[in-house]
C-alpha positions in Angstrom: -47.6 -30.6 28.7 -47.5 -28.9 32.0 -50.7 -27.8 34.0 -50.7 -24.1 32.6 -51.0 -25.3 29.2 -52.9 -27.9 29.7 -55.9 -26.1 30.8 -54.8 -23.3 28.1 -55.4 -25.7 25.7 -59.1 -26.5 26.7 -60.0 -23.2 27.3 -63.1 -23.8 29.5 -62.7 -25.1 33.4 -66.3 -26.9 34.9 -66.5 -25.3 38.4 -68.0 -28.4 40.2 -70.4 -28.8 43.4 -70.7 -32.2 44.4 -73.2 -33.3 47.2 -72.5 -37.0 46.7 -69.6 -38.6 45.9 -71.6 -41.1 43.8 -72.0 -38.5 41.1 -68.6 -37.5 40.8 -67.6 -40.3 38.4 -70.8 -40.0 36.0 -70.3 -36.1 36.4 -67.2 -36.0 34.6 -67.3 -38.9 32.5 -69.8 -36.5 30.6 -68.1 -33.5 30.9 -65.4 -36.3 29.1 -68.1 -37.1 26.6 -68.8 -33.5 26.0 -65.1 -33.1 25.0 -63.8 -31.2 28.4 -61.7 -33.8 30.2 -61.2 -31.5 33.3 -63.1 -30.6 36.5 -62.2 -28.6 39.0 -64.4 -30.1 42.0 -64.9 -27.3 45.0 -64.2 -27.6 48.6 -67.7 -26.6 49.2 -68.9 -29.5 50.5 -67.7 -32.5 52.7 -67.8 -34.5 49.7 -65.1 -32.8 47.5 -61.8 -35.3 48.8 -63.7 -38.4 48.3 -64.6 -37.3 45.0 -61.9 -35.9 43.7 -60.5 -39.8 45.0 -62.8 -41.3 43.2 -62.7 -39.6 39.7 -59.1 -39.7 40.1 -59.0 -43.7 41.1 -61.8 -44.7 38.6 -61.8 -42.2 35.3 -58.8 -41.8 33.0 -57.6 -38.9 31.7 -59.9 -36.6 33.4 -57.6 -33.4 34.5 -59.2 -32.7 38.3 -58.1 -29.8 40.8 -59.8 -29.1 43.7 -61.2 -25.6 44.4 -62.6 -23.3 46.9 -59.3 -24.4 49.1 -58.9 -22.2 52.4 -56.5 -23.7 54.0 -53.4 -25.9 54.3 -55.5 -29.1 55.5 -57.7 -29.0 52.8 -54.9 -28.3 50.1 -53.7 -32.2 52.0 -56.7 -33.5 51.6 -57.1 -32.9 47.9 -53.7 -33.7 47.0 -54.2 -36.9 48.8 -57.0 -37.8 47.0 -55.0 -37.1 43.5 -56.0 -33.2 42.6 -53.3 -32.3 40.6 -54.1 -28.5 40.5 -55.5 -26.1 43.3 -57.5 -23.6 43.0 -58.6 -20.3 45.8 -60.9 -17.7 45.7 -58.9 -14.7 46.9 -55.0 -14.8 47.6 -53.6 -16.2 51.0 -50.1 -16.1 51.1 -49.7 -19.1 53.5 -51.7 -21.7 51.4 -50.0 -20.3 47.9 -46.5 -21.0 49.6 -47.4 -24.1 50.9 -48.5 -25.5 47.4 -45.2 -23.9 46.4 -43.5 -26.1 48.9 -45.6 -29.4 47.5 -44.9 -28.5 43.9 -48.6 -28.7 42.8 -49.8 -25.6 40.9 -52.2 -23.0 42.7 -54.5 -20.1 40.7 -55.6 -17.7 43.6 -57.7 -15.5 43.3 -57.2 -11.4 43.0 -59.2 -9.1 41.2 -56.8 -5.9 42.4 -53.5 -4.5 41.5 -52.3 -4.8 44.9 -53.3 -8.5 45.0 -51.8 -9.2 41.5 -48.4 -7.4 43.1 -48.9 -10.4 46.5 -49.4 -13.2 43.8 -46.4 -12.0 41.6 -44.3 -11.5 44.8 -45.0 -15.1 45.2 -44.3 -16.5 41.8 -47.6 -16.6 40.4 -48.3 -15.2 36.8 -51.4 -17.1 36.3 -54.1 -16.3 39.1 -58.2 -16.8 39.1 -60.6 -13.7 38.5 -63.0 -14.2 41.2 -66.1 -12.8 40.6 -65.9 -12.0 37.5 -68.8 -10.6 36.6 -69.1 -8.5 39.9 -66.1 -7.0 39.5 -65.9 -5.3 36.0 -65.6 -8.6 33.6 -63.4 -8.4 30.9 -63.1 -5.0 30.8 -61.2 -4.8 34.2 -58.9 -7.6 33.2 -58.2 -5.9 29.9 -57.3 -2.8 32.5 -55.8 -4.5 35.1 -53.6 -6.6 32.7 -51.9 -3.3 31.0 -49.5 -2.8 33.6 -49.0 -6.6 34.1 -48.1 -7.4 30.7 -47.0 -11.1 32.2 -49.7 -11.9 34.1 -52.8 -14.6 32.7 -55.9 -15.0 34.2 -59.0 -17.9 34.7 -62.3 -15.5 35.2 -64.6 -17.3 37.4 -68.0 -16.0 38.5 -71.2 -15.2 36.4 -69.6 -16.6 33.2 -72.3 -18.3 30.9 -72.3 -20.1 27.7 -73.7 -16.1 26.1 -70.6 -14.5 27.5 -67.7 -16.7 28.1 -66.1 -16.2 24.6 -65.7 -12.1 25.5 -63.2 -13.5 28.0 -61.4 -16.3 25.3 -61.2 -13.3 23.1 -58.5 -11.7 25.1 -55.2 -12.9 24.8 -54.1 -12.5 28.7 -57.0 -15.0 29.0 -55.9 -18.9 29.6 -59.3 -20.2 30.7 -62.8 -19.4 31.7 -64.4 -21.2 34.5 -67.8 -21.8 35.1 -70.4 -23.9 35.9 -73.4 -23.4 33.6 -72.9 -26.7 32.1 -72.6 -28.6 35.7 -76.3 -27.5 37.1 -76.7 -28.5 40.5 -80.1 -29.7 39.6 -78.6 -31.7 36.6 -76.0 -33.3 39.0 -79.2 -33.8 41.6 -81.3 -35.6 39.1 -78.4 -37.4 37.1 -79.3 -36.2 34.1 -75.6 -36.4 32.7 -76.9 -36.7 29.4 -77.7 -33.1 29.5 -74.7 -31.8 30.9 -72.7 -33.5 28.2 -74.8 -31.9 25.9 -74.2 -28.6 27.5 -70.7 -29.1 27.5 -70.4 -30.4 23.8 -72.2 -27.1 23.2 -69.9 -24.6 24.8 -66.5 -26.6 23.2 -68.2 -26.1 20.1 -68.8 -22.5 20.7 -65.3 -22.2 21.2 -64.2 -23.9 18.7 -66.2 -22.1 16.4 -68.7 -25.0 15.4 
């Protein structure tokens, strides 16, 4: 199964901030528990390589990507620490062809038809809807995706466990990605009991549980 359907298939992608690399293993061992065996850990801190190293060295069958990548030395560092998807918050043509050139699989993000035109130009079909919320929700992407009849998208940005199915709903949609069920004050206090709750709940939303 290739990355694309991969995530397809789960539906929901936890949008990670990781302070410690301690908690990165715990962190998505419950998201594991809580039947979403993928993380997409984000370059927004110094801690993101050595956890994505860690989940990647020490938890099985955990999907991770690295996100909020900028630049060709971080997209390096997190495929040298194992991430096996990337993922950017707006579309930069060097970075997307130099995942190209490594073969790993890169959502950037666009949110305009001129930017969905950059990413197709490049060979992307599937890009990230960053913020979603912000920028019209589903109701742009149902807009956007009328004369892009090939194009999928992963909204990202002010999607919650009330409104993440309005996304799932749509066909063009893959995956949503969010990260109501990955609280930092969750991570802070380690209460992964709770986020595997949180995440149990939001598989069984989707699954219609």
């Amino acid at each position: 199964m290739d990355i694309n359907n991969k995530i397809a298939s789960l539906g929901i992608v936890p949008v990670i901030k990781i302070n410690d690399a301690k908690d990165a293993v715990p962190l998505c061992a419950a998201l594991k528990r809580g039947g979403l065996p993928i993380a997409e850990i984000t370059f927004r801190t110094a801690a993101a390589a050595e956890s994505i190293r860690r989940v990647c060295g020490e938890l099985e069958g955990v999907l991770v990507g690295a996100g909020t990548v900028l630049t060709r030395g971080q997209v390096d560092s997190a495929v040298a620490a194992g991430a096996m998807f990337i993922v950017s918050p707006g579309l930069n043509p060097d970075v997307v062809k130099y995942c190209a050139e490594l073969g790993i699989p890169i959502f950037p993000g666009c949110v305009t038809a001129s930017e969905i035109e950059s990413a197709l130009s490049l060979g992307i079909n599937v890009v990230k809807f960053f913020p979603a919320e912000a920028m019209g929700g589903i109701n742009t992407i149902k807009a956007l995706s009328a004369p892009f009849s090939d194009v999928r998208f992963m909204p990202t940005g002010g999607l919650n466990q009330d409104n993440f199915m309005d996304y799932l709903a749509f066909k063009k949609v893959i995956a949503c990605g969010g990260s109501w069920m990955v609280k930092e004050d969750l991570i802070a206090g380690g209460n992964f009991n709770a986020i595997a709750e949180l995440t149990r709940a939001a598989v069984d939303k989707k699954s219609g549980r």
